[in-house]
Every structure is written in structure tokens, then in C-alpha cells.
C-alpha positions in Angstrom: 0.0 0.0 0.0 2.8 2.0 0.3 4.3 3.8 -1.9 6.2 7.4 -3.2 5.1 8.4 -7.2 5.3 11.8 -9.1 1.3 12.9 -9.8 0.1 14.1 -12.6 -0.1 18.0 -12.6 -1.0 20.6 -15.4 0.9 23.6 -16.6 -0.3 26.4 -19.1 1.4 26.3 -22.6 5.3 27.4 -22.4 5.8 30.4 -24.8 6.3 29.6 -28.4 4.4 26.0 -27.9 3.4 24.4 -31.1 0.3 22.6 -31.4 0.3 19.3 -33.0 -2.2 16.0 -33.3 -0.5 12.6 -33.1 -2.5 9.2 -33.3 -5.5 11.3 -32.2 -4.2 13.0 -29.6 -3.2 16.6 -29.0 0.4 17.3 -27.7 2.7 20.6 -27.7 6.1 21.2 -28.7 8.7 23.8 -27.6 12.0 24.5 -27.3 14.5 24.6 -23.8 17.6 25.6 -24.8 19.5 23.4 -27.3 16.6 20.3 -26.0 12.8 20.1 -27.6 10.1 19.0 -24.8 6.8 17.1 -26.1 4.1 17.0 -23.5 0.1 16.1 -24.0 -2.2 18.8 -23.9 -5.4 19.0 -22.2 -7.8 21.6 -21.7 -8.4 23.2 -18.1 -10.8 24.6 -16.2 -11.0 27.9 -18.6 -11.4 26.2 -21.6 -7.2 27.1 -22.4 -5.2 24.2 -23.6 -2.5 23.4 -20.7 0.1 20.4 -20.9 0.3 17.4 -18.9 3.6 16.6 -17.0 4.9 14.7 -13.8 5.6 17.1 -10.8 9.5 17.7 -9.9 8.8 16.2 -6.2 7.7 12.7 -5.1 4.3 12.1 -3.1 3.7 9.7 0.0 0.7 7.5 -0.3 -0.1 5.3 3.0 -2.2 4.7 5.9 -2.0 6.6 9.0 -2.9 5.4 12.2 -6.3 5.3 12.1 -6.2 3.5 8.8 -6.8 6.5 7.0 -5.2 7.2 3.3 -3.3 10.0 3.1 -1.3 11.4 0.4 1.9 13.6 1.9 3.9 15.8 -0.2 7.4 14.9 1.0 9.3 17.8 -1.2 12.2 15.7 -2.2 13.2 15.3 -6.0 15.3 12.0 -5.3 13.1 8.6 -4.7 15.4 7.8 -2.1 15.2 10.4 0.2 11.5 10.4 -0.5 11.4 6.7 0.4 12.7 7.6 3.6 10.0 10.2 4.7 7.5 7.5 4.0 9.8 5.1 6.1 8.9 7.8 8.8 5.3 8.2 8.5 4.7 4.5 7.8 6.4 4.1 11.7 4.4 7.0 13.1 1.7 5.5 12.3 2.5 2.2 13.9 3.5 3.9 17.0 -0.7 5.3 17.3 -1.5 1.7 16.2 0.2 0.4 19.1 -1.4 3.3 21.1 2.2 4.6 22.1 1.4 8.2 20.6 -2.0 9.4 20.5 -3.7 10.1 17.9 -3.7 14.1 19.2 -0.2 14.4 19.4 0.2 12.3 15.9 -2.2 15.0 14.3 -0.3 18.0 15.8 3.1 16.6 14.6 1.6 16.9 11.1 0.4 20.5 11.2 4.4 21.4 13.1 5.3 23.0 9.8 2.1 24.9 8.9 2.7 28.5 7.9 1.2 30.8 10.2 -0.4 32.5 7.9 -2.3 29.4 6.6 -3.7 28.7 9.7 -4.5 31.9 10.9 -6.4 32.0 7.2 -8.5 29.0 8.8 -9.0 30.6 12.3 -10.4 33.7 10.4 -12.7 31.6 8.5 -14.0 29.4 11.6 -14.8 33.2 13.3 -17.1 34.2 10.7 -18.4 31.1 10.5 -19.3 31.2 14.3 -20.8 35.0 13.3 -18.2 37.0 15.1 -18.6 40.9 13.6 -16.3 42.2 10.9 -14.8 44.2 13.4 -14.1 42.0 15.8 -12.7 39.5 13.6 -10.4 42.4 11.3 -9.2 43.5 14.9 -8.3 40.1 15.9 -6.3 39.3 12.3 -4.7 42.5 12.4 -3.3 41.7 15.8 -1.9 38.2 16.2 -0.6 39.0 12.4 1.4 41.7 14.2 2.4 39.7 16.6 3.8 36.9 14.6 6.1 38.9 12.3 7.6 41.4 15.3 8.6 37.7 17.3 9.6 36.0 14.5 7.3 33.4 14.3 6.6 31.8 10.4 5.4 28.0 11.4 3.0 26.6 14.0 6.4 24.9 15.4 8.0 28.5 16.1 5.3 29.6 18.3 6.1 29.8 21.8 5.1 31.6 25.2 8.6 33.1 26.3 9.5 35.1 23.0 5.8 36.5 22.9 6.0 37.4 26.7 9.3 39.2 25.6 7.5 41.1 23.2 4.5 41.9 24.9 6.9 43.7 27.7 8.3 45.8 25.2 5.3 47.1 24.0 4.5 48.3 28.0 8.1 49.7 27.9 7.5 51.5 24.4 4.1 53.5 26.6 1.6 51.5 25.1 -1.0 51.3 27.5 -1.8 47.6 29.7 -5.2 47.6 27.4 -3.4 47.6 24.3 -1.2 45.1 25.3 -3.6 43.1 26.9 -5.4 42.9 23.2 -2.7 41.8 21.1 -2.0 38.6 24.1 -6.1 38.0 23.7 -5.9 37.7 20.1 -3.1 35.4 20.1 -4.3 33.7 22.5 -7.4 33.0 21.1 -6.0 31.8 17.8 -4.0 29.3 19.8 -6.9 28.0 21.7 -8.2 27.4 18.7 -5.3 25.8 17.1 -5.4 23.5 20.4 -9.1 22.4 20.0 -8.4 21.9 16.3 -5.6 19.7 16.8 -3.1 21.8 15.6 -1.2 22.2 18.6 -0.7 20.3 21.4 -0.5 22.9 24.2 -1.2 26.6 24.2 1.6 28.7 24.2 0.4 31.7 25.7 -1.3 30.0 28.8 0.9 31.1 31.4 1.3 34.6 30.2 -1.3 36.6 31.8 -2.8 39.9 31.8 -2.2 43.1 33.5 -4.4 45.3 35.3 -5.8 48.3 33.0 -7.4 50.3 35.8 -3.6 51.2 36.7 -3.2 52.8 33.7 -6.1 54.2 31.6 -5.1 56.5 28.9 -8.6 57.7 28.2 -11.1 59.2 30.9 -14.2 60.1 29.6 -16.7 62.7 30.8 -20.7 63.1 30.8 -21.7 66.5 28.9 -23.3 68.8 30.4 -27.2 70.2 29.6 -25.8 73.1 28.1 -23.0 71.3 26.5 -25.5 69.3 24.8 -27.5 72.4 23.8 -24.7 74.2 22.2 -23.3 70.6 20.0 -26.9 70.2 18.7 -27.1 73.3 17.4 -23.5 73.4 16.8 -24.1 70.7 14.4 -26.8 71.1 12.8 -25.3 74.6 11.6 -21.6 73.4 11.0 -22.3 72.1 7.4 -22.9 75.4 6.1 -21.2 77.7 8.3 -18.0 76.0 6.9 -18.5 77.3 3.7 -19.6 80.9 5.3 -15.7 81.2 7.3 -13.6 84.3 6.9 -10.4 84.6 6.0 -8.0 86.4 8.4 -4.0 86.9 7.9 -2.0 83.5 8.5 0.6 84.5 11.5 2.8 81.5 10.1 2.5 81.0 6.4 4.1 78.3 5.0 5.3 79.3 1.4 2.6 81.8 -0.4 -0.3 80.8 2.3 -0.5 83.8 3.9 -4.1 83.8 4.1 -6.5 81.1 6.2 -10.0 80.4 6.9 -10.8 81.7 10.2 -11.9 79.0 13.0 -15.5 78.3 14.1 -17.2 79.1 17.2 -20.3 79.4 18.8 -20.7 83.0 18.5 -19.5 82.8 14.7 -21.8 80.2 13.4 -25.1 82.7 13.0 -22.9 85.0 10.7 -21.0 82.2 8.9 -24.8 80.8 8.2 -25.7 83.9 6.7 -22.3 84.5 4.8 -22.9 80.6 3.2 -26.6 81.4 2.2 -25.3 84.6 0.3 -22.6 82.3 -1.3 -24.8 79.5 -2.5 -28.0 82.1 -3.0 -28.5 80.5 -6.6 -27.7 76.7 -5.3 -30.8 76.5 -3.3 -30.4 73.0 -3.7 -27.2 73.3 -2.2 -28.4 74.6 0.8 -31.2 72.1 1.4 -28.3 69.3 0.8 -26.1 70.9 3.9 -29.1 72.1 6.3 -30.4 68.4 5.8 -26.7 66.9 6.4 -26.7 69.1 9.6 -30.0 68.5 10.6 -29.3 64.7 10.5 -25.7 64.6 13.0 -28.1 66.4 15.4 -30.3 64.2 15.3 -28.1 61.5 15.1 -26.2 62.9 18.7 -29.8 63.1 20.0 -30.5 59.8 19.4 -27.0 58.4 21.0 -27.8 60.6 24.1 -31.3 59.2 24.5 -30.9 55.4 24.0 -27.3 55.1 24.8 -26.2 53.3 20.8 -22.7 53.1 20.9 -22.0 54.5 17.5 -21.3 51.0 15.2 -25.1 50.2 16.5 -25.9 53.7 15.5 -24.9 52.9 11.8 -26.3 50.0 11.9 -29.7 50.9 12.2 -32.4 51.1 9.3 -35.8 52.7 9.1 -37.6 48.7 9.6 -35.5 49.1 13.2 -37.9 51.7 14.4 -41.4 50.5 15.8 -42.9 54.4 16.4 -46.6 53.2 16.3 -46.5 51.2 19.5 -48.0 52.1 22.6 -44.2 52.8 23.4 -42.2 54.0 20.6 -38.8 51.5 20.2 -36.4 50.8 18.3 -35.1 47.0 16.9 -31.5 46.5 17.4 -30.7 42.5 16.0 -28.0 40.7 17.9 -25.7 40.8 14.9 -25.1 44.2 15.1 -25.2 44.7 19.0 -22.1 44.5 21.0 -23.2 41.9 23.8 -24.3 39.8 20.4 -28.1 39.7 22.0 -31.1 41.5 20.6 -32.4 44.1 22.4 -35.5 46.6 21.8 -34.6 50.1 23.1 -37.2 52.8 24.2 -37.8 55.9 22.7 -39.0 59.5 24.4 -42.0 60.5 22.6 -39.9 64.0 21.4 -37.0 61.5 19.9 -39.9 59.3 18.4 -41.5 62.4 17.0 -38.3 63.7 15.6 -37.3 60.7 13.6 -40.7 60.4 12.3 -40.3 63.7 10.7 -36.9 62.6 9.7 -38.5 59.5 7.9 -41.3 61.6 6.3 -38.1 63.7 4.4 -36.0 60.7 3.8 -39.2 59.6 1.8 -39.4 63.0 0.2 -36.0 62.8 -1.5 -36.5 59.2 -2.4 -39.5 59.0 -3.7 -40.5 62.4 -4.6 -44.0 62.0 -2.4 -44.1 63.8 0.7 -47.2 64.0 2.9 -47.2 66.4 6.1 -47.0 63.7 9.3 -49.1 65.2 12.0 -48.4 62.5 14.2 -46.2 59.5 15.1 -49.0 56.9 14.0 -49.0 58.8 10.7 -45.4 58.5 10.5 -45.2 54.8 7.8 -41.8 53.5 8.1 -42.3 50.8 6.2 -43.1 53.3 2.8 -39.1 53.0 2.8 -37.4 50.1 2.2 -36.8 48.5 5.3 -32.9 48.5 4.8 -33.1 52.1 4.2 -30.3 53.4 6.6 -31.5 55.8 9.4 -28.4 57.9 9.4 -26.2 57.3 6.5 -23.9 59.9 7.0 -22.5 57.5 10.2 -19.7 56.1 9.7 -16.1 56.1 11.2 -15.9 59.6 10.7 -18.2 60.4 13.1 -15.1 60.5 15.5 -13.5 63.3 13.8 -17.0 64.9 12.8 -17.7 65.2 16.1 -14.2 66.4 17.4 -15.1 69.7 15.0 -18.7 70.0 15.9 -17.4 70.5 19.9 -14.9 73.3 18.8 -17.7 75.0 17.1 -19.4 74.6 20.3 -17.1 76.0 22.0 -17.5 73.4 24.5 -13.9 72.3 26.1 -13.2 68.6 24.8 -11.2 67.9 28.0 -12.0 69.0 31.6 -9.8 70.7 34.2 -9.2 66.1 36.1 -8.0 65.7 32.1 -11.5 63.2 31.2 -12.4 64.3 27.6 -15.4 64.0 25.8 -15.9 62.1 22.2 -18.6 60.5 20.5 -18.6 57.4 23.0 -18.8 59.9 25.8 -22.6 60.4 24.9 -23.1 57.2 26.0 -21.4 57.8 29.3 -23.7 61.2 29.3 -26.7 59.0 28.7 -25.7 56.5 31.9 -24.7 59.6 33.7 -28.3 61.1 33.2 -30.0 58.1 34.4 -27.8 57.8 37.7 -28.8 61.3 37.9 -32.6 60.9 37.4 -33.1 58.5 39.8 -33.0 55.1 37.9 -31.9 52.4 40.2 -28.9 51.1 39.3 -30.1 47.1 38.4 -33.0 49.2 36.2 -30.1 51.6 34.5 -27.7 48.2 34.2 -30.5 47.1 31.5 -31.0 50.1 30.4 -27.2 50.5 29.1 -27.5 46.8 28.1 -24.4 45.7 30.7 -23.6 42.5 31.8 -22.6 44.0 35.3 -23.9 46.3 37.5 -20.5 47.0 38.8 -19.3 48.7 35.1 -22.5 50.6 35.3 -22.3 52.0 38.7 -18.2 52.3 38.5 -17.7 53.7 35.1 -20.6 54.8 33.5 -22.5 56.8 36.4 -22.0 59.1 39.4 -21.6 56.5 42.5 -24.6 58.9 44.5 -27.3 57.0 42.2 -30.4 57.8 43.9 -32.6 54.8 44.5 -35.8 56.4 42.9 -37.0 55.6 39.5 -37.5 58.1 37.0 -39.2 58.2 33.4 -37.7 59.2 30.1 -39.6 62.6 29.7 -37.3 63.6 32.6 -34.5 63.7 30.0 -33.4 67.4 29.5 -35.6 68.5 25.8 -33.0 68.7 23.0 -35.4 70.2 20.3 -33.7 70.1 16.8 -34.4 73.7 15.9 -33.3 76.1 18.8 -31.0 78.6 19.1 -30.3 78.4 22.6 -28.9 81.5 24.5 -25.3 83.0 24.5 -25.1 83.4 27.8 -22.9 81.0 29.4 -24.2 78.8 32.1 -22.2 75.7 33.9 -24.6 73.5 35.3 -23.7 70.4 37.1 -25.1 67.0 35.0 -28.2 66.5 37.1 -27.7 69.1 39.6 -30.5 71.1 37.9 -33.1 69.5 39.0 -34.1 67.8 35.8 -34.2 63.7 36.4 -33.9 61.2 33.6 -34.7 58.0 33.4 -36.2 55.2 31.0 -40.1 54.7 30.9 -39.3 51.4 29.9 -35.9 49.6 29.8 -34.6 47.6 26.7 -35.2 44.3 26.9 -33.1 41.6 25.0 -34.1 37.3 24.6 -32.5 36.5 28.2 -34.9 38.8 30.3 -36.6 37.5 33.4 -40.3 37.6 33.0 -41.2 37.2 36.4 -42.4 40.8 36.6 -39.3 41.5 39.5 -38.5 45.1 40.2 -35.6 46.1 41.7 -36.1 45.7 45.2 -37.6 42.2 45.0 -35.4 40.1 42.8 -33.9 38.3 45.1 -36.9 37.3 46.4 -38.2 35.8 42.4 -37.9 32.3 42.7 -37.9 32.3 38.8 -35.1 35.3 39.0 -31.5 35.4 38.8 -28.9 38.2 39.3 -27.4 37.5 36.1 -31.1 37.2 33.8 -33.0 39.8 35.7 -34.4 42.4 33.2 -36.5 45.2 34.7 -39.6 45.2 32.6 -42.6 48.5 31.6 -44.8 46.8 34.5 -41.5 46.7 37.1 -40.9 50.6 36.3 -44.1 51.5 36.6 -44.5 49.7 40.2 -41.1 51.5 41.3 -42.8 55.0 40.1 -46.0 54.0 42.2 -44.1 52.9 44.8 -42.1 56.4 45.5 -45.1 58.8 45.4 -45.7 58.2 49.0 -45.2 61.6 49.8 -41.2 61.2 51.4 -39.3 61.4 47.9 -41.7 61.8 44.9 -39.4 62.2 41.4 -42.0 61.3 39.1 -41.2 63.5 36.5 -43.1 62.0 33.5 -44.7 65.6 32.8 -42.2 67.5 33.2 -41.1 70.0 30.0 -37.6 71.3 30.4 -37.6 74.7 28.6 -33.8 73.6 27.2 
């Protein structure tokens, strides 16, 4: 049975190949040097003609030892040295007969001089295959890739724990921050787990190398935004997009070559003059106008919307107009598991303003589309589903949004970092959003759900003040954020929450694990059905908690209250 041959293989036609028939059959002829070749043609998988030869290297045929065939490409050109690799695998393969290797370790020793690349090819494929987001899986390819080429590693057989450690110090030494370092050993690490449960390696090479604490060193501190912070980057934004086309020009104090002119920065007391200076600009491109008010009008809406549900922005992109349920009792909005961090479905609440706002929002998007607009006097009346339901909500989202934003704030004039050095950026709206709940009243198992955490401790620590009040609040107790105001120059620093305006959810988002026992979050621990880890504060659990605080000693039922902000 076993044996060593040359297989068959196919080439395309050398240059100059002539074409000839012999006894039937086709075969090509060209020159090598001083020596004509003659080899039979055959036509591939294209249709081409391509010839027929012997590979230069020998093959293995035999039976492994679990009396599988294989065919092994032993690489050698001489029969005798080939012979002597099968000599080899014909005795490993006795050894797992006689049960003195396993078959593990036998399978391993076959994968010892896999590129790196190959099989990291394969681990890439087996985490889309287990539905792993593009992200997630770019960021983990990018990252053990790195790794591998700055240790030195080209074969599975190369990888090993102490040069990686080695590596992974430097990095640390270099001021990259524990978090960053920490990723790169979690990617690696998780492509040799794989490689272990695949039977490509027998041990994992980066299991005794472990982490470091982050907390020790976080390189980014972010802060919640004030009311009036908010205020001012709303309307900051929606009049950027055309006040960057209104900007004056004012001498350049360091001109490089013949640049002795520049545009003149934006702020918030520029933006009503640079509106007006645009509109004189593009008087006879009305459509050009439209184009940036509506651009404007949507990154406001689209910072509104991340402020009152808490969308991290990739789950802000991801949205379309068949996400958004705004004829329900209580407006929501869809978000699938697939594009959710936590990978679990969720269905997010919406204030009836936000609801309102994206209706009208819809009602345009179906203008320019289509061409038919009807005036939407209500949310009922607002037909999401006359758009295709992959329509994208915001479509000007996108990675961009980081820098977008960074420019929006400076036009805001609204300080990016504080005077403790947390700044603000376009995750920090989430941390506003958290921040406003703590501040409202939520308690902190109901706001836990509400930011769609899988513990209460990265809520309370990291995402809220720490004096959480214990009384439940309602979403109308978020500050108003109307799309169209021009809200007042004069400058006013108000403490997040200090103002007396409480936030909180009317209902929280609830995802496939929620408890249905109708707990609150007082009681849980008393739900036989309840667990720590499922509980889910449902509509009928808030409303209970409201009830239960209007007994006249703290009443922060706020649900009609108007801010006029």
C-alpha cells in the first residue's frame, strides 16, 4: 500500500508551444535551450489548452494510524530520500496503532510546519463562520498577524510563550497602555486556543502569560456633557455644514510658502454670521443649501438619538428605518443581535420627542427618495415601512463620526477635556446618557438594563456618578434637546443632574435573556424564577417602582415635566 510516485499536474502552454495531433491525440512542442520538450495537452478549467507533466517532487501514499489514506507531499526530487520520509510516517503511524502516541499528538506533529499565515487564514474563516462581527474579527487578524512577524514566528512549530512574553513587555516599555497590550495577548491567545481544540497544537503557548491590570493605567477618561454642553453641540451641528462654507479669512501668522491667508476657526458666537455669509454664497444653489441644512440637521439628530438610547455609534450605523417600531403604545427601536455589541437582541425605548423627531426625519428621507411627501401630524401617521426597510437611518455614520464630532465640539465651544483631564468624544454620549439616568433616579439594576451591561459593577463604577439615587425616574425627565433652537449665548455651567431635571427610561430595553417574572428592583432576590445574572426590569416593574415612590417622602415622578432647554 505503500508507496512514493510523481502525480500528474497541469501547466499552461510554455511560450512559443506548437500545437500538433498525433495518433488522435493533441500534444505541444517547444524549445528549452538546445533540447525540444513534447508534452500532451489537455484543456483546463477555462477552456485554455494546458500540458500534462509529472511534478518535480515525489508524493507519500499510506495509511495513517487510524487506517486513513493520506497522500503527503514529501518535497524531495530523489526517490530515495523520499522513500525515507514514507519510512517515517509509515512508523508513526504504527507507534498510534500500538497506542504509544495518541492520535492528538500524531495530528499535531503533522500540522508542526504549517505556515502561520495558513492557519491563521483558517481561524479567520472558523470566526465568521461562528458570526463574530467584521470588526471583531479584522481587529483580531490585524493583531496576532502583528504579533507573529515582530517575534519572529513563520510556522505553528515556532510559536512559543517566552519570546511572545518578551514582546509583549516591550510594548508596555515603548508607553503603550496595559489595554493595548492586553489585546494583542487576547488575540493570540485566542488563535492558539483554537489551534489547540483543532488539533493543531498540542498545548497553548500563551497560557501562562497573563494579563495586566488596566485600571492602573487608563489613557482615556471620559466625561458626561453637560445640559448646556449638549444644547450648544446640537445646534453646533446642525449649523456646521454650512457655516464651513460661510468662514472668513484672516491673515496667516505662520504662512508656509505663499499661504498667507486662512479660513478663520469656528465658534459658537460665529456660526449665526458664517450661516448667513454661506446662504449669500450659494443664494442660486438653493439645492445646495437644502443638501447641507439636511446633512446638519441629521448629525443632530443623530447625537440626540445616542444621548437618549445610549447606541454606541457602530449600533448607530447599523440601524435602518424597519428598526424603528414608532406606532407602538411605546415608541422602540429593533437592534438584532448581529449588530449589538453583547451579540443579544435588544428593543430600546424611545421618548416620545426622539420618536417624534425621527418620524419627521423618515417623512423627508421619503421625500428625496421618492419624490411624495405627505405632512406627518403624528407619530401613528409616520409609515416606516413606505421605505425600504434597509433604508439606513443615518447614513452619514460612519467612522468619521469620530472626527466629525471632534469639529462639531470646537464649534461649540464646548472644552473637549476638563480641568481632572477626562475628555469628551462621540462614546462619551453614551457615558452622558448612563450619567443622566444615575442622575434621574433610575436604580442602578434598572439603569444596568438600560445600558445593556452584563454587570452592574461597570455601570455604577464607570458609567454613572456612584450617589445613584434609588428612585425611578421616566424618560420625559431627559433634558428637551429640540432640533431647531437657538439656545442663549449666555454662558451657564450647570452640574449634570444638579439642575433639577431627572432622567430615566419609561421602559428599559429588553433583549431574549430577560426574566419575565415581573421582579423590580427591590424584590429580585426574592423571584424564585429570578436570577442576578437574567434579571431584566420590565414597563410593569418601572411603573411599580414609580408607584411605589409617590408616597409623599421622595416623589421624582417627572413624567410631565417639559424642560424649557
Amino acid at each position: 500500500m505503500a508507496n512514493v510516485y510523481r502525480k500528474t499536474v497541469t501547466r499552461k502552454l510554455p511560450d512559443g508551444a506548437e500545437l500538433f495531433v498525433r495518433k488522435g491525440e493533441q500534444f505541444a512542442r517547444w524549445r528549452v535551450g538546445d533540447k525540444v520538450r513534447i508534452a500532451p495537452v489537455t484543456v483546463g478549467k477555462n477552456g485554455e489548452p494546458r500540458i500534462r507533466t509529472e511534478a518535480a517532487t515525489f508524493t507519500a501514499k499510506y495509511r495513517d494510524g487510524r487506517g486513513i489514506v493520506q497522500e503527503v507531499a514529501t518535497g524531495c526530487r530523489d526517490k530515495t530520500a523520499a522513500q525515507a520520509v514514507l519510512r517515517e510516517l509509515t512508523a508513526r503511524a504504527e507507534r498510534v496503532k500500538s497506542g504509544l502516541v495518541s492520535t492528538a499528538d500524531d495530528l499535531a506533529i503533522d500540522h508542526q510546519h504549517t505556515l502561520l499565515s495558513d492557519a491563521l487564514a483558517a481561524y479567520v474563516d472558523h470566526l465568521r463562520a461562528r458570526g463574530r462581527s467584521a470588526t471583531h474579527v479584522a481587529d483580531c487578524e490585524r493583531l496576532a498577524r502583528r504579533a507573529f512577524a515582530d517575534c519572529g514566528f513563520t510556522t505553528l512549530r515556532e510559536l512559543s510563550g517566552e519570546p511572545l512574553e518578551r514582546w509583549l513587555t516591550t510594548l508596555t516599555d515603548g508607553g503603550l497602555s496595559p489595554r493595548t497590550r492586553n489585546s494583542y495577548l487576547q488575540a493570540v491567545r485566542g488563535f492558539c486556543r483554537w489551534c489547540v481544540q483543532s488539533g493543531r497544537l498540542q498545548a497553548d503557548a500563551t497560557k501562562r502569560i497573563g494579563k495586566i491590570a488596566e485600571a492602573t493605567d487608563v489613557r482615556r477618561n471620559r466625561r458626561a456633557l453637560t445640559a448646556m454642553e449638549l444644547e450648544r453641540l446640537l445646534y453646533a451641528a446642525r449649523m456646521r455644514p454650512l457655516a464651513e462654507f460661510g468662514r472668513e479669512t484672516i491673515p496667516n501668522e505662520s504662512p508656509k510658502g505663499r499661504a498667507s491667508w486662512k479660513l478663520a476657526p469656528l465658534s459658537f458666537e460665529t456660526l449665526p454670521a458664517a450661516v448667513e455669509r454661506a446662504k449669500e454664497k450659494f443664494a442660486d444653489k438653493p439645492e445646495r443649501i437644502t443638501e447641507l441644512e439636511t446633512l446638519g440637521h441629521e448629525r443632530a439628530l443623530a447625537y440626540k438619538t445616542l444621548v437618549l438610547t445610549g447606541l454606541r455609534r457602530g449600533e448607530l450605523a447599523s440601524l435602518t428605518v424597519g428598526a424603528l417600531e414608532l406606532g407602538a403604545a411605546t415608541p422602540f427601536l429593533v437592534l438584532e443581535a448581529g449588530d449589538a455589541k453583547n451579540r443579544q437582541r435588544a428593543e430600546i425605548p424611545l421618548r416620545s420627542d426622539l420618536a417624534s423627531d425621527l418620524a419627521q426625519w423618515i417623512a423627508a428621507k421619503r421625500e428625496s427618495l421618492t419624490g411624495h411627501f405627505g405632512a406627518v401630524l403624528s407619530i401613528e401617521s409616520a409609515r416606516a415601512d413606505q421605505l425600504p426597510s434597509e433604508t439606513k437611518l443615518f447614513p452619514s455614520v460612519s467612522s468619521e463620526l469620530i472626527k466629525v464630532f471632534d469639529r462639531d465640539l470646537t464649534a461649540a465651544s464646548v472644552e473637549k477635556s476638563d480641568e481632572r483631564g477626562r475628555t469628551a468624544d462621540v462614546h462619551a454620549l453614551r457615558h452622558t446618557y448612563g450619567s443622566l439616568l444615575s442622575a434621574g433616579g433610575v436604580a442602578p439594576r434598572t439603569a444596568q438594563a438600560a445600558m445593556r451591561h452584563s454587570s452592574i459593577d461597570l455601570t455604577m463604577n464607570v458609567y454613572t456618578d456612584p450617589r445613584v439615587l434609588d428612585v425611578a425616574g421616566a424618560l420625559d425627565s431627559l433634558p428637551a434637546l429640540p432640533l431647531n433652537a437657538n439656545p442663549s449665548k449666555r454662558q451657564r455651567n450647570i452640574a449634570t443632574g444638579t439642575d433639577g431635571n431627572r432622567v430615566a427610561p419609561t421602559v428599559a430595553p429588553t433583549s431574549d435573556k430577560r426574566c419575565k417574572s415581573g421582579a423590580t428592583g427591590d424584590n429580585w432576590a426574592e423571584k424564585a424564577n429570578c436570577t442576578k445574572e437574567n434579571f431584566r426590569p420590565t414597563k410593569q416593574a418601572i411603573s411599580a417602582g414609580i408607584e411605589r415612590v409617590a408616597d409623599g417622602t421622595r416623589t421624582h415622578d417627572l413624567r410631565n415635566h417639559n424642560p424649557t432647554f
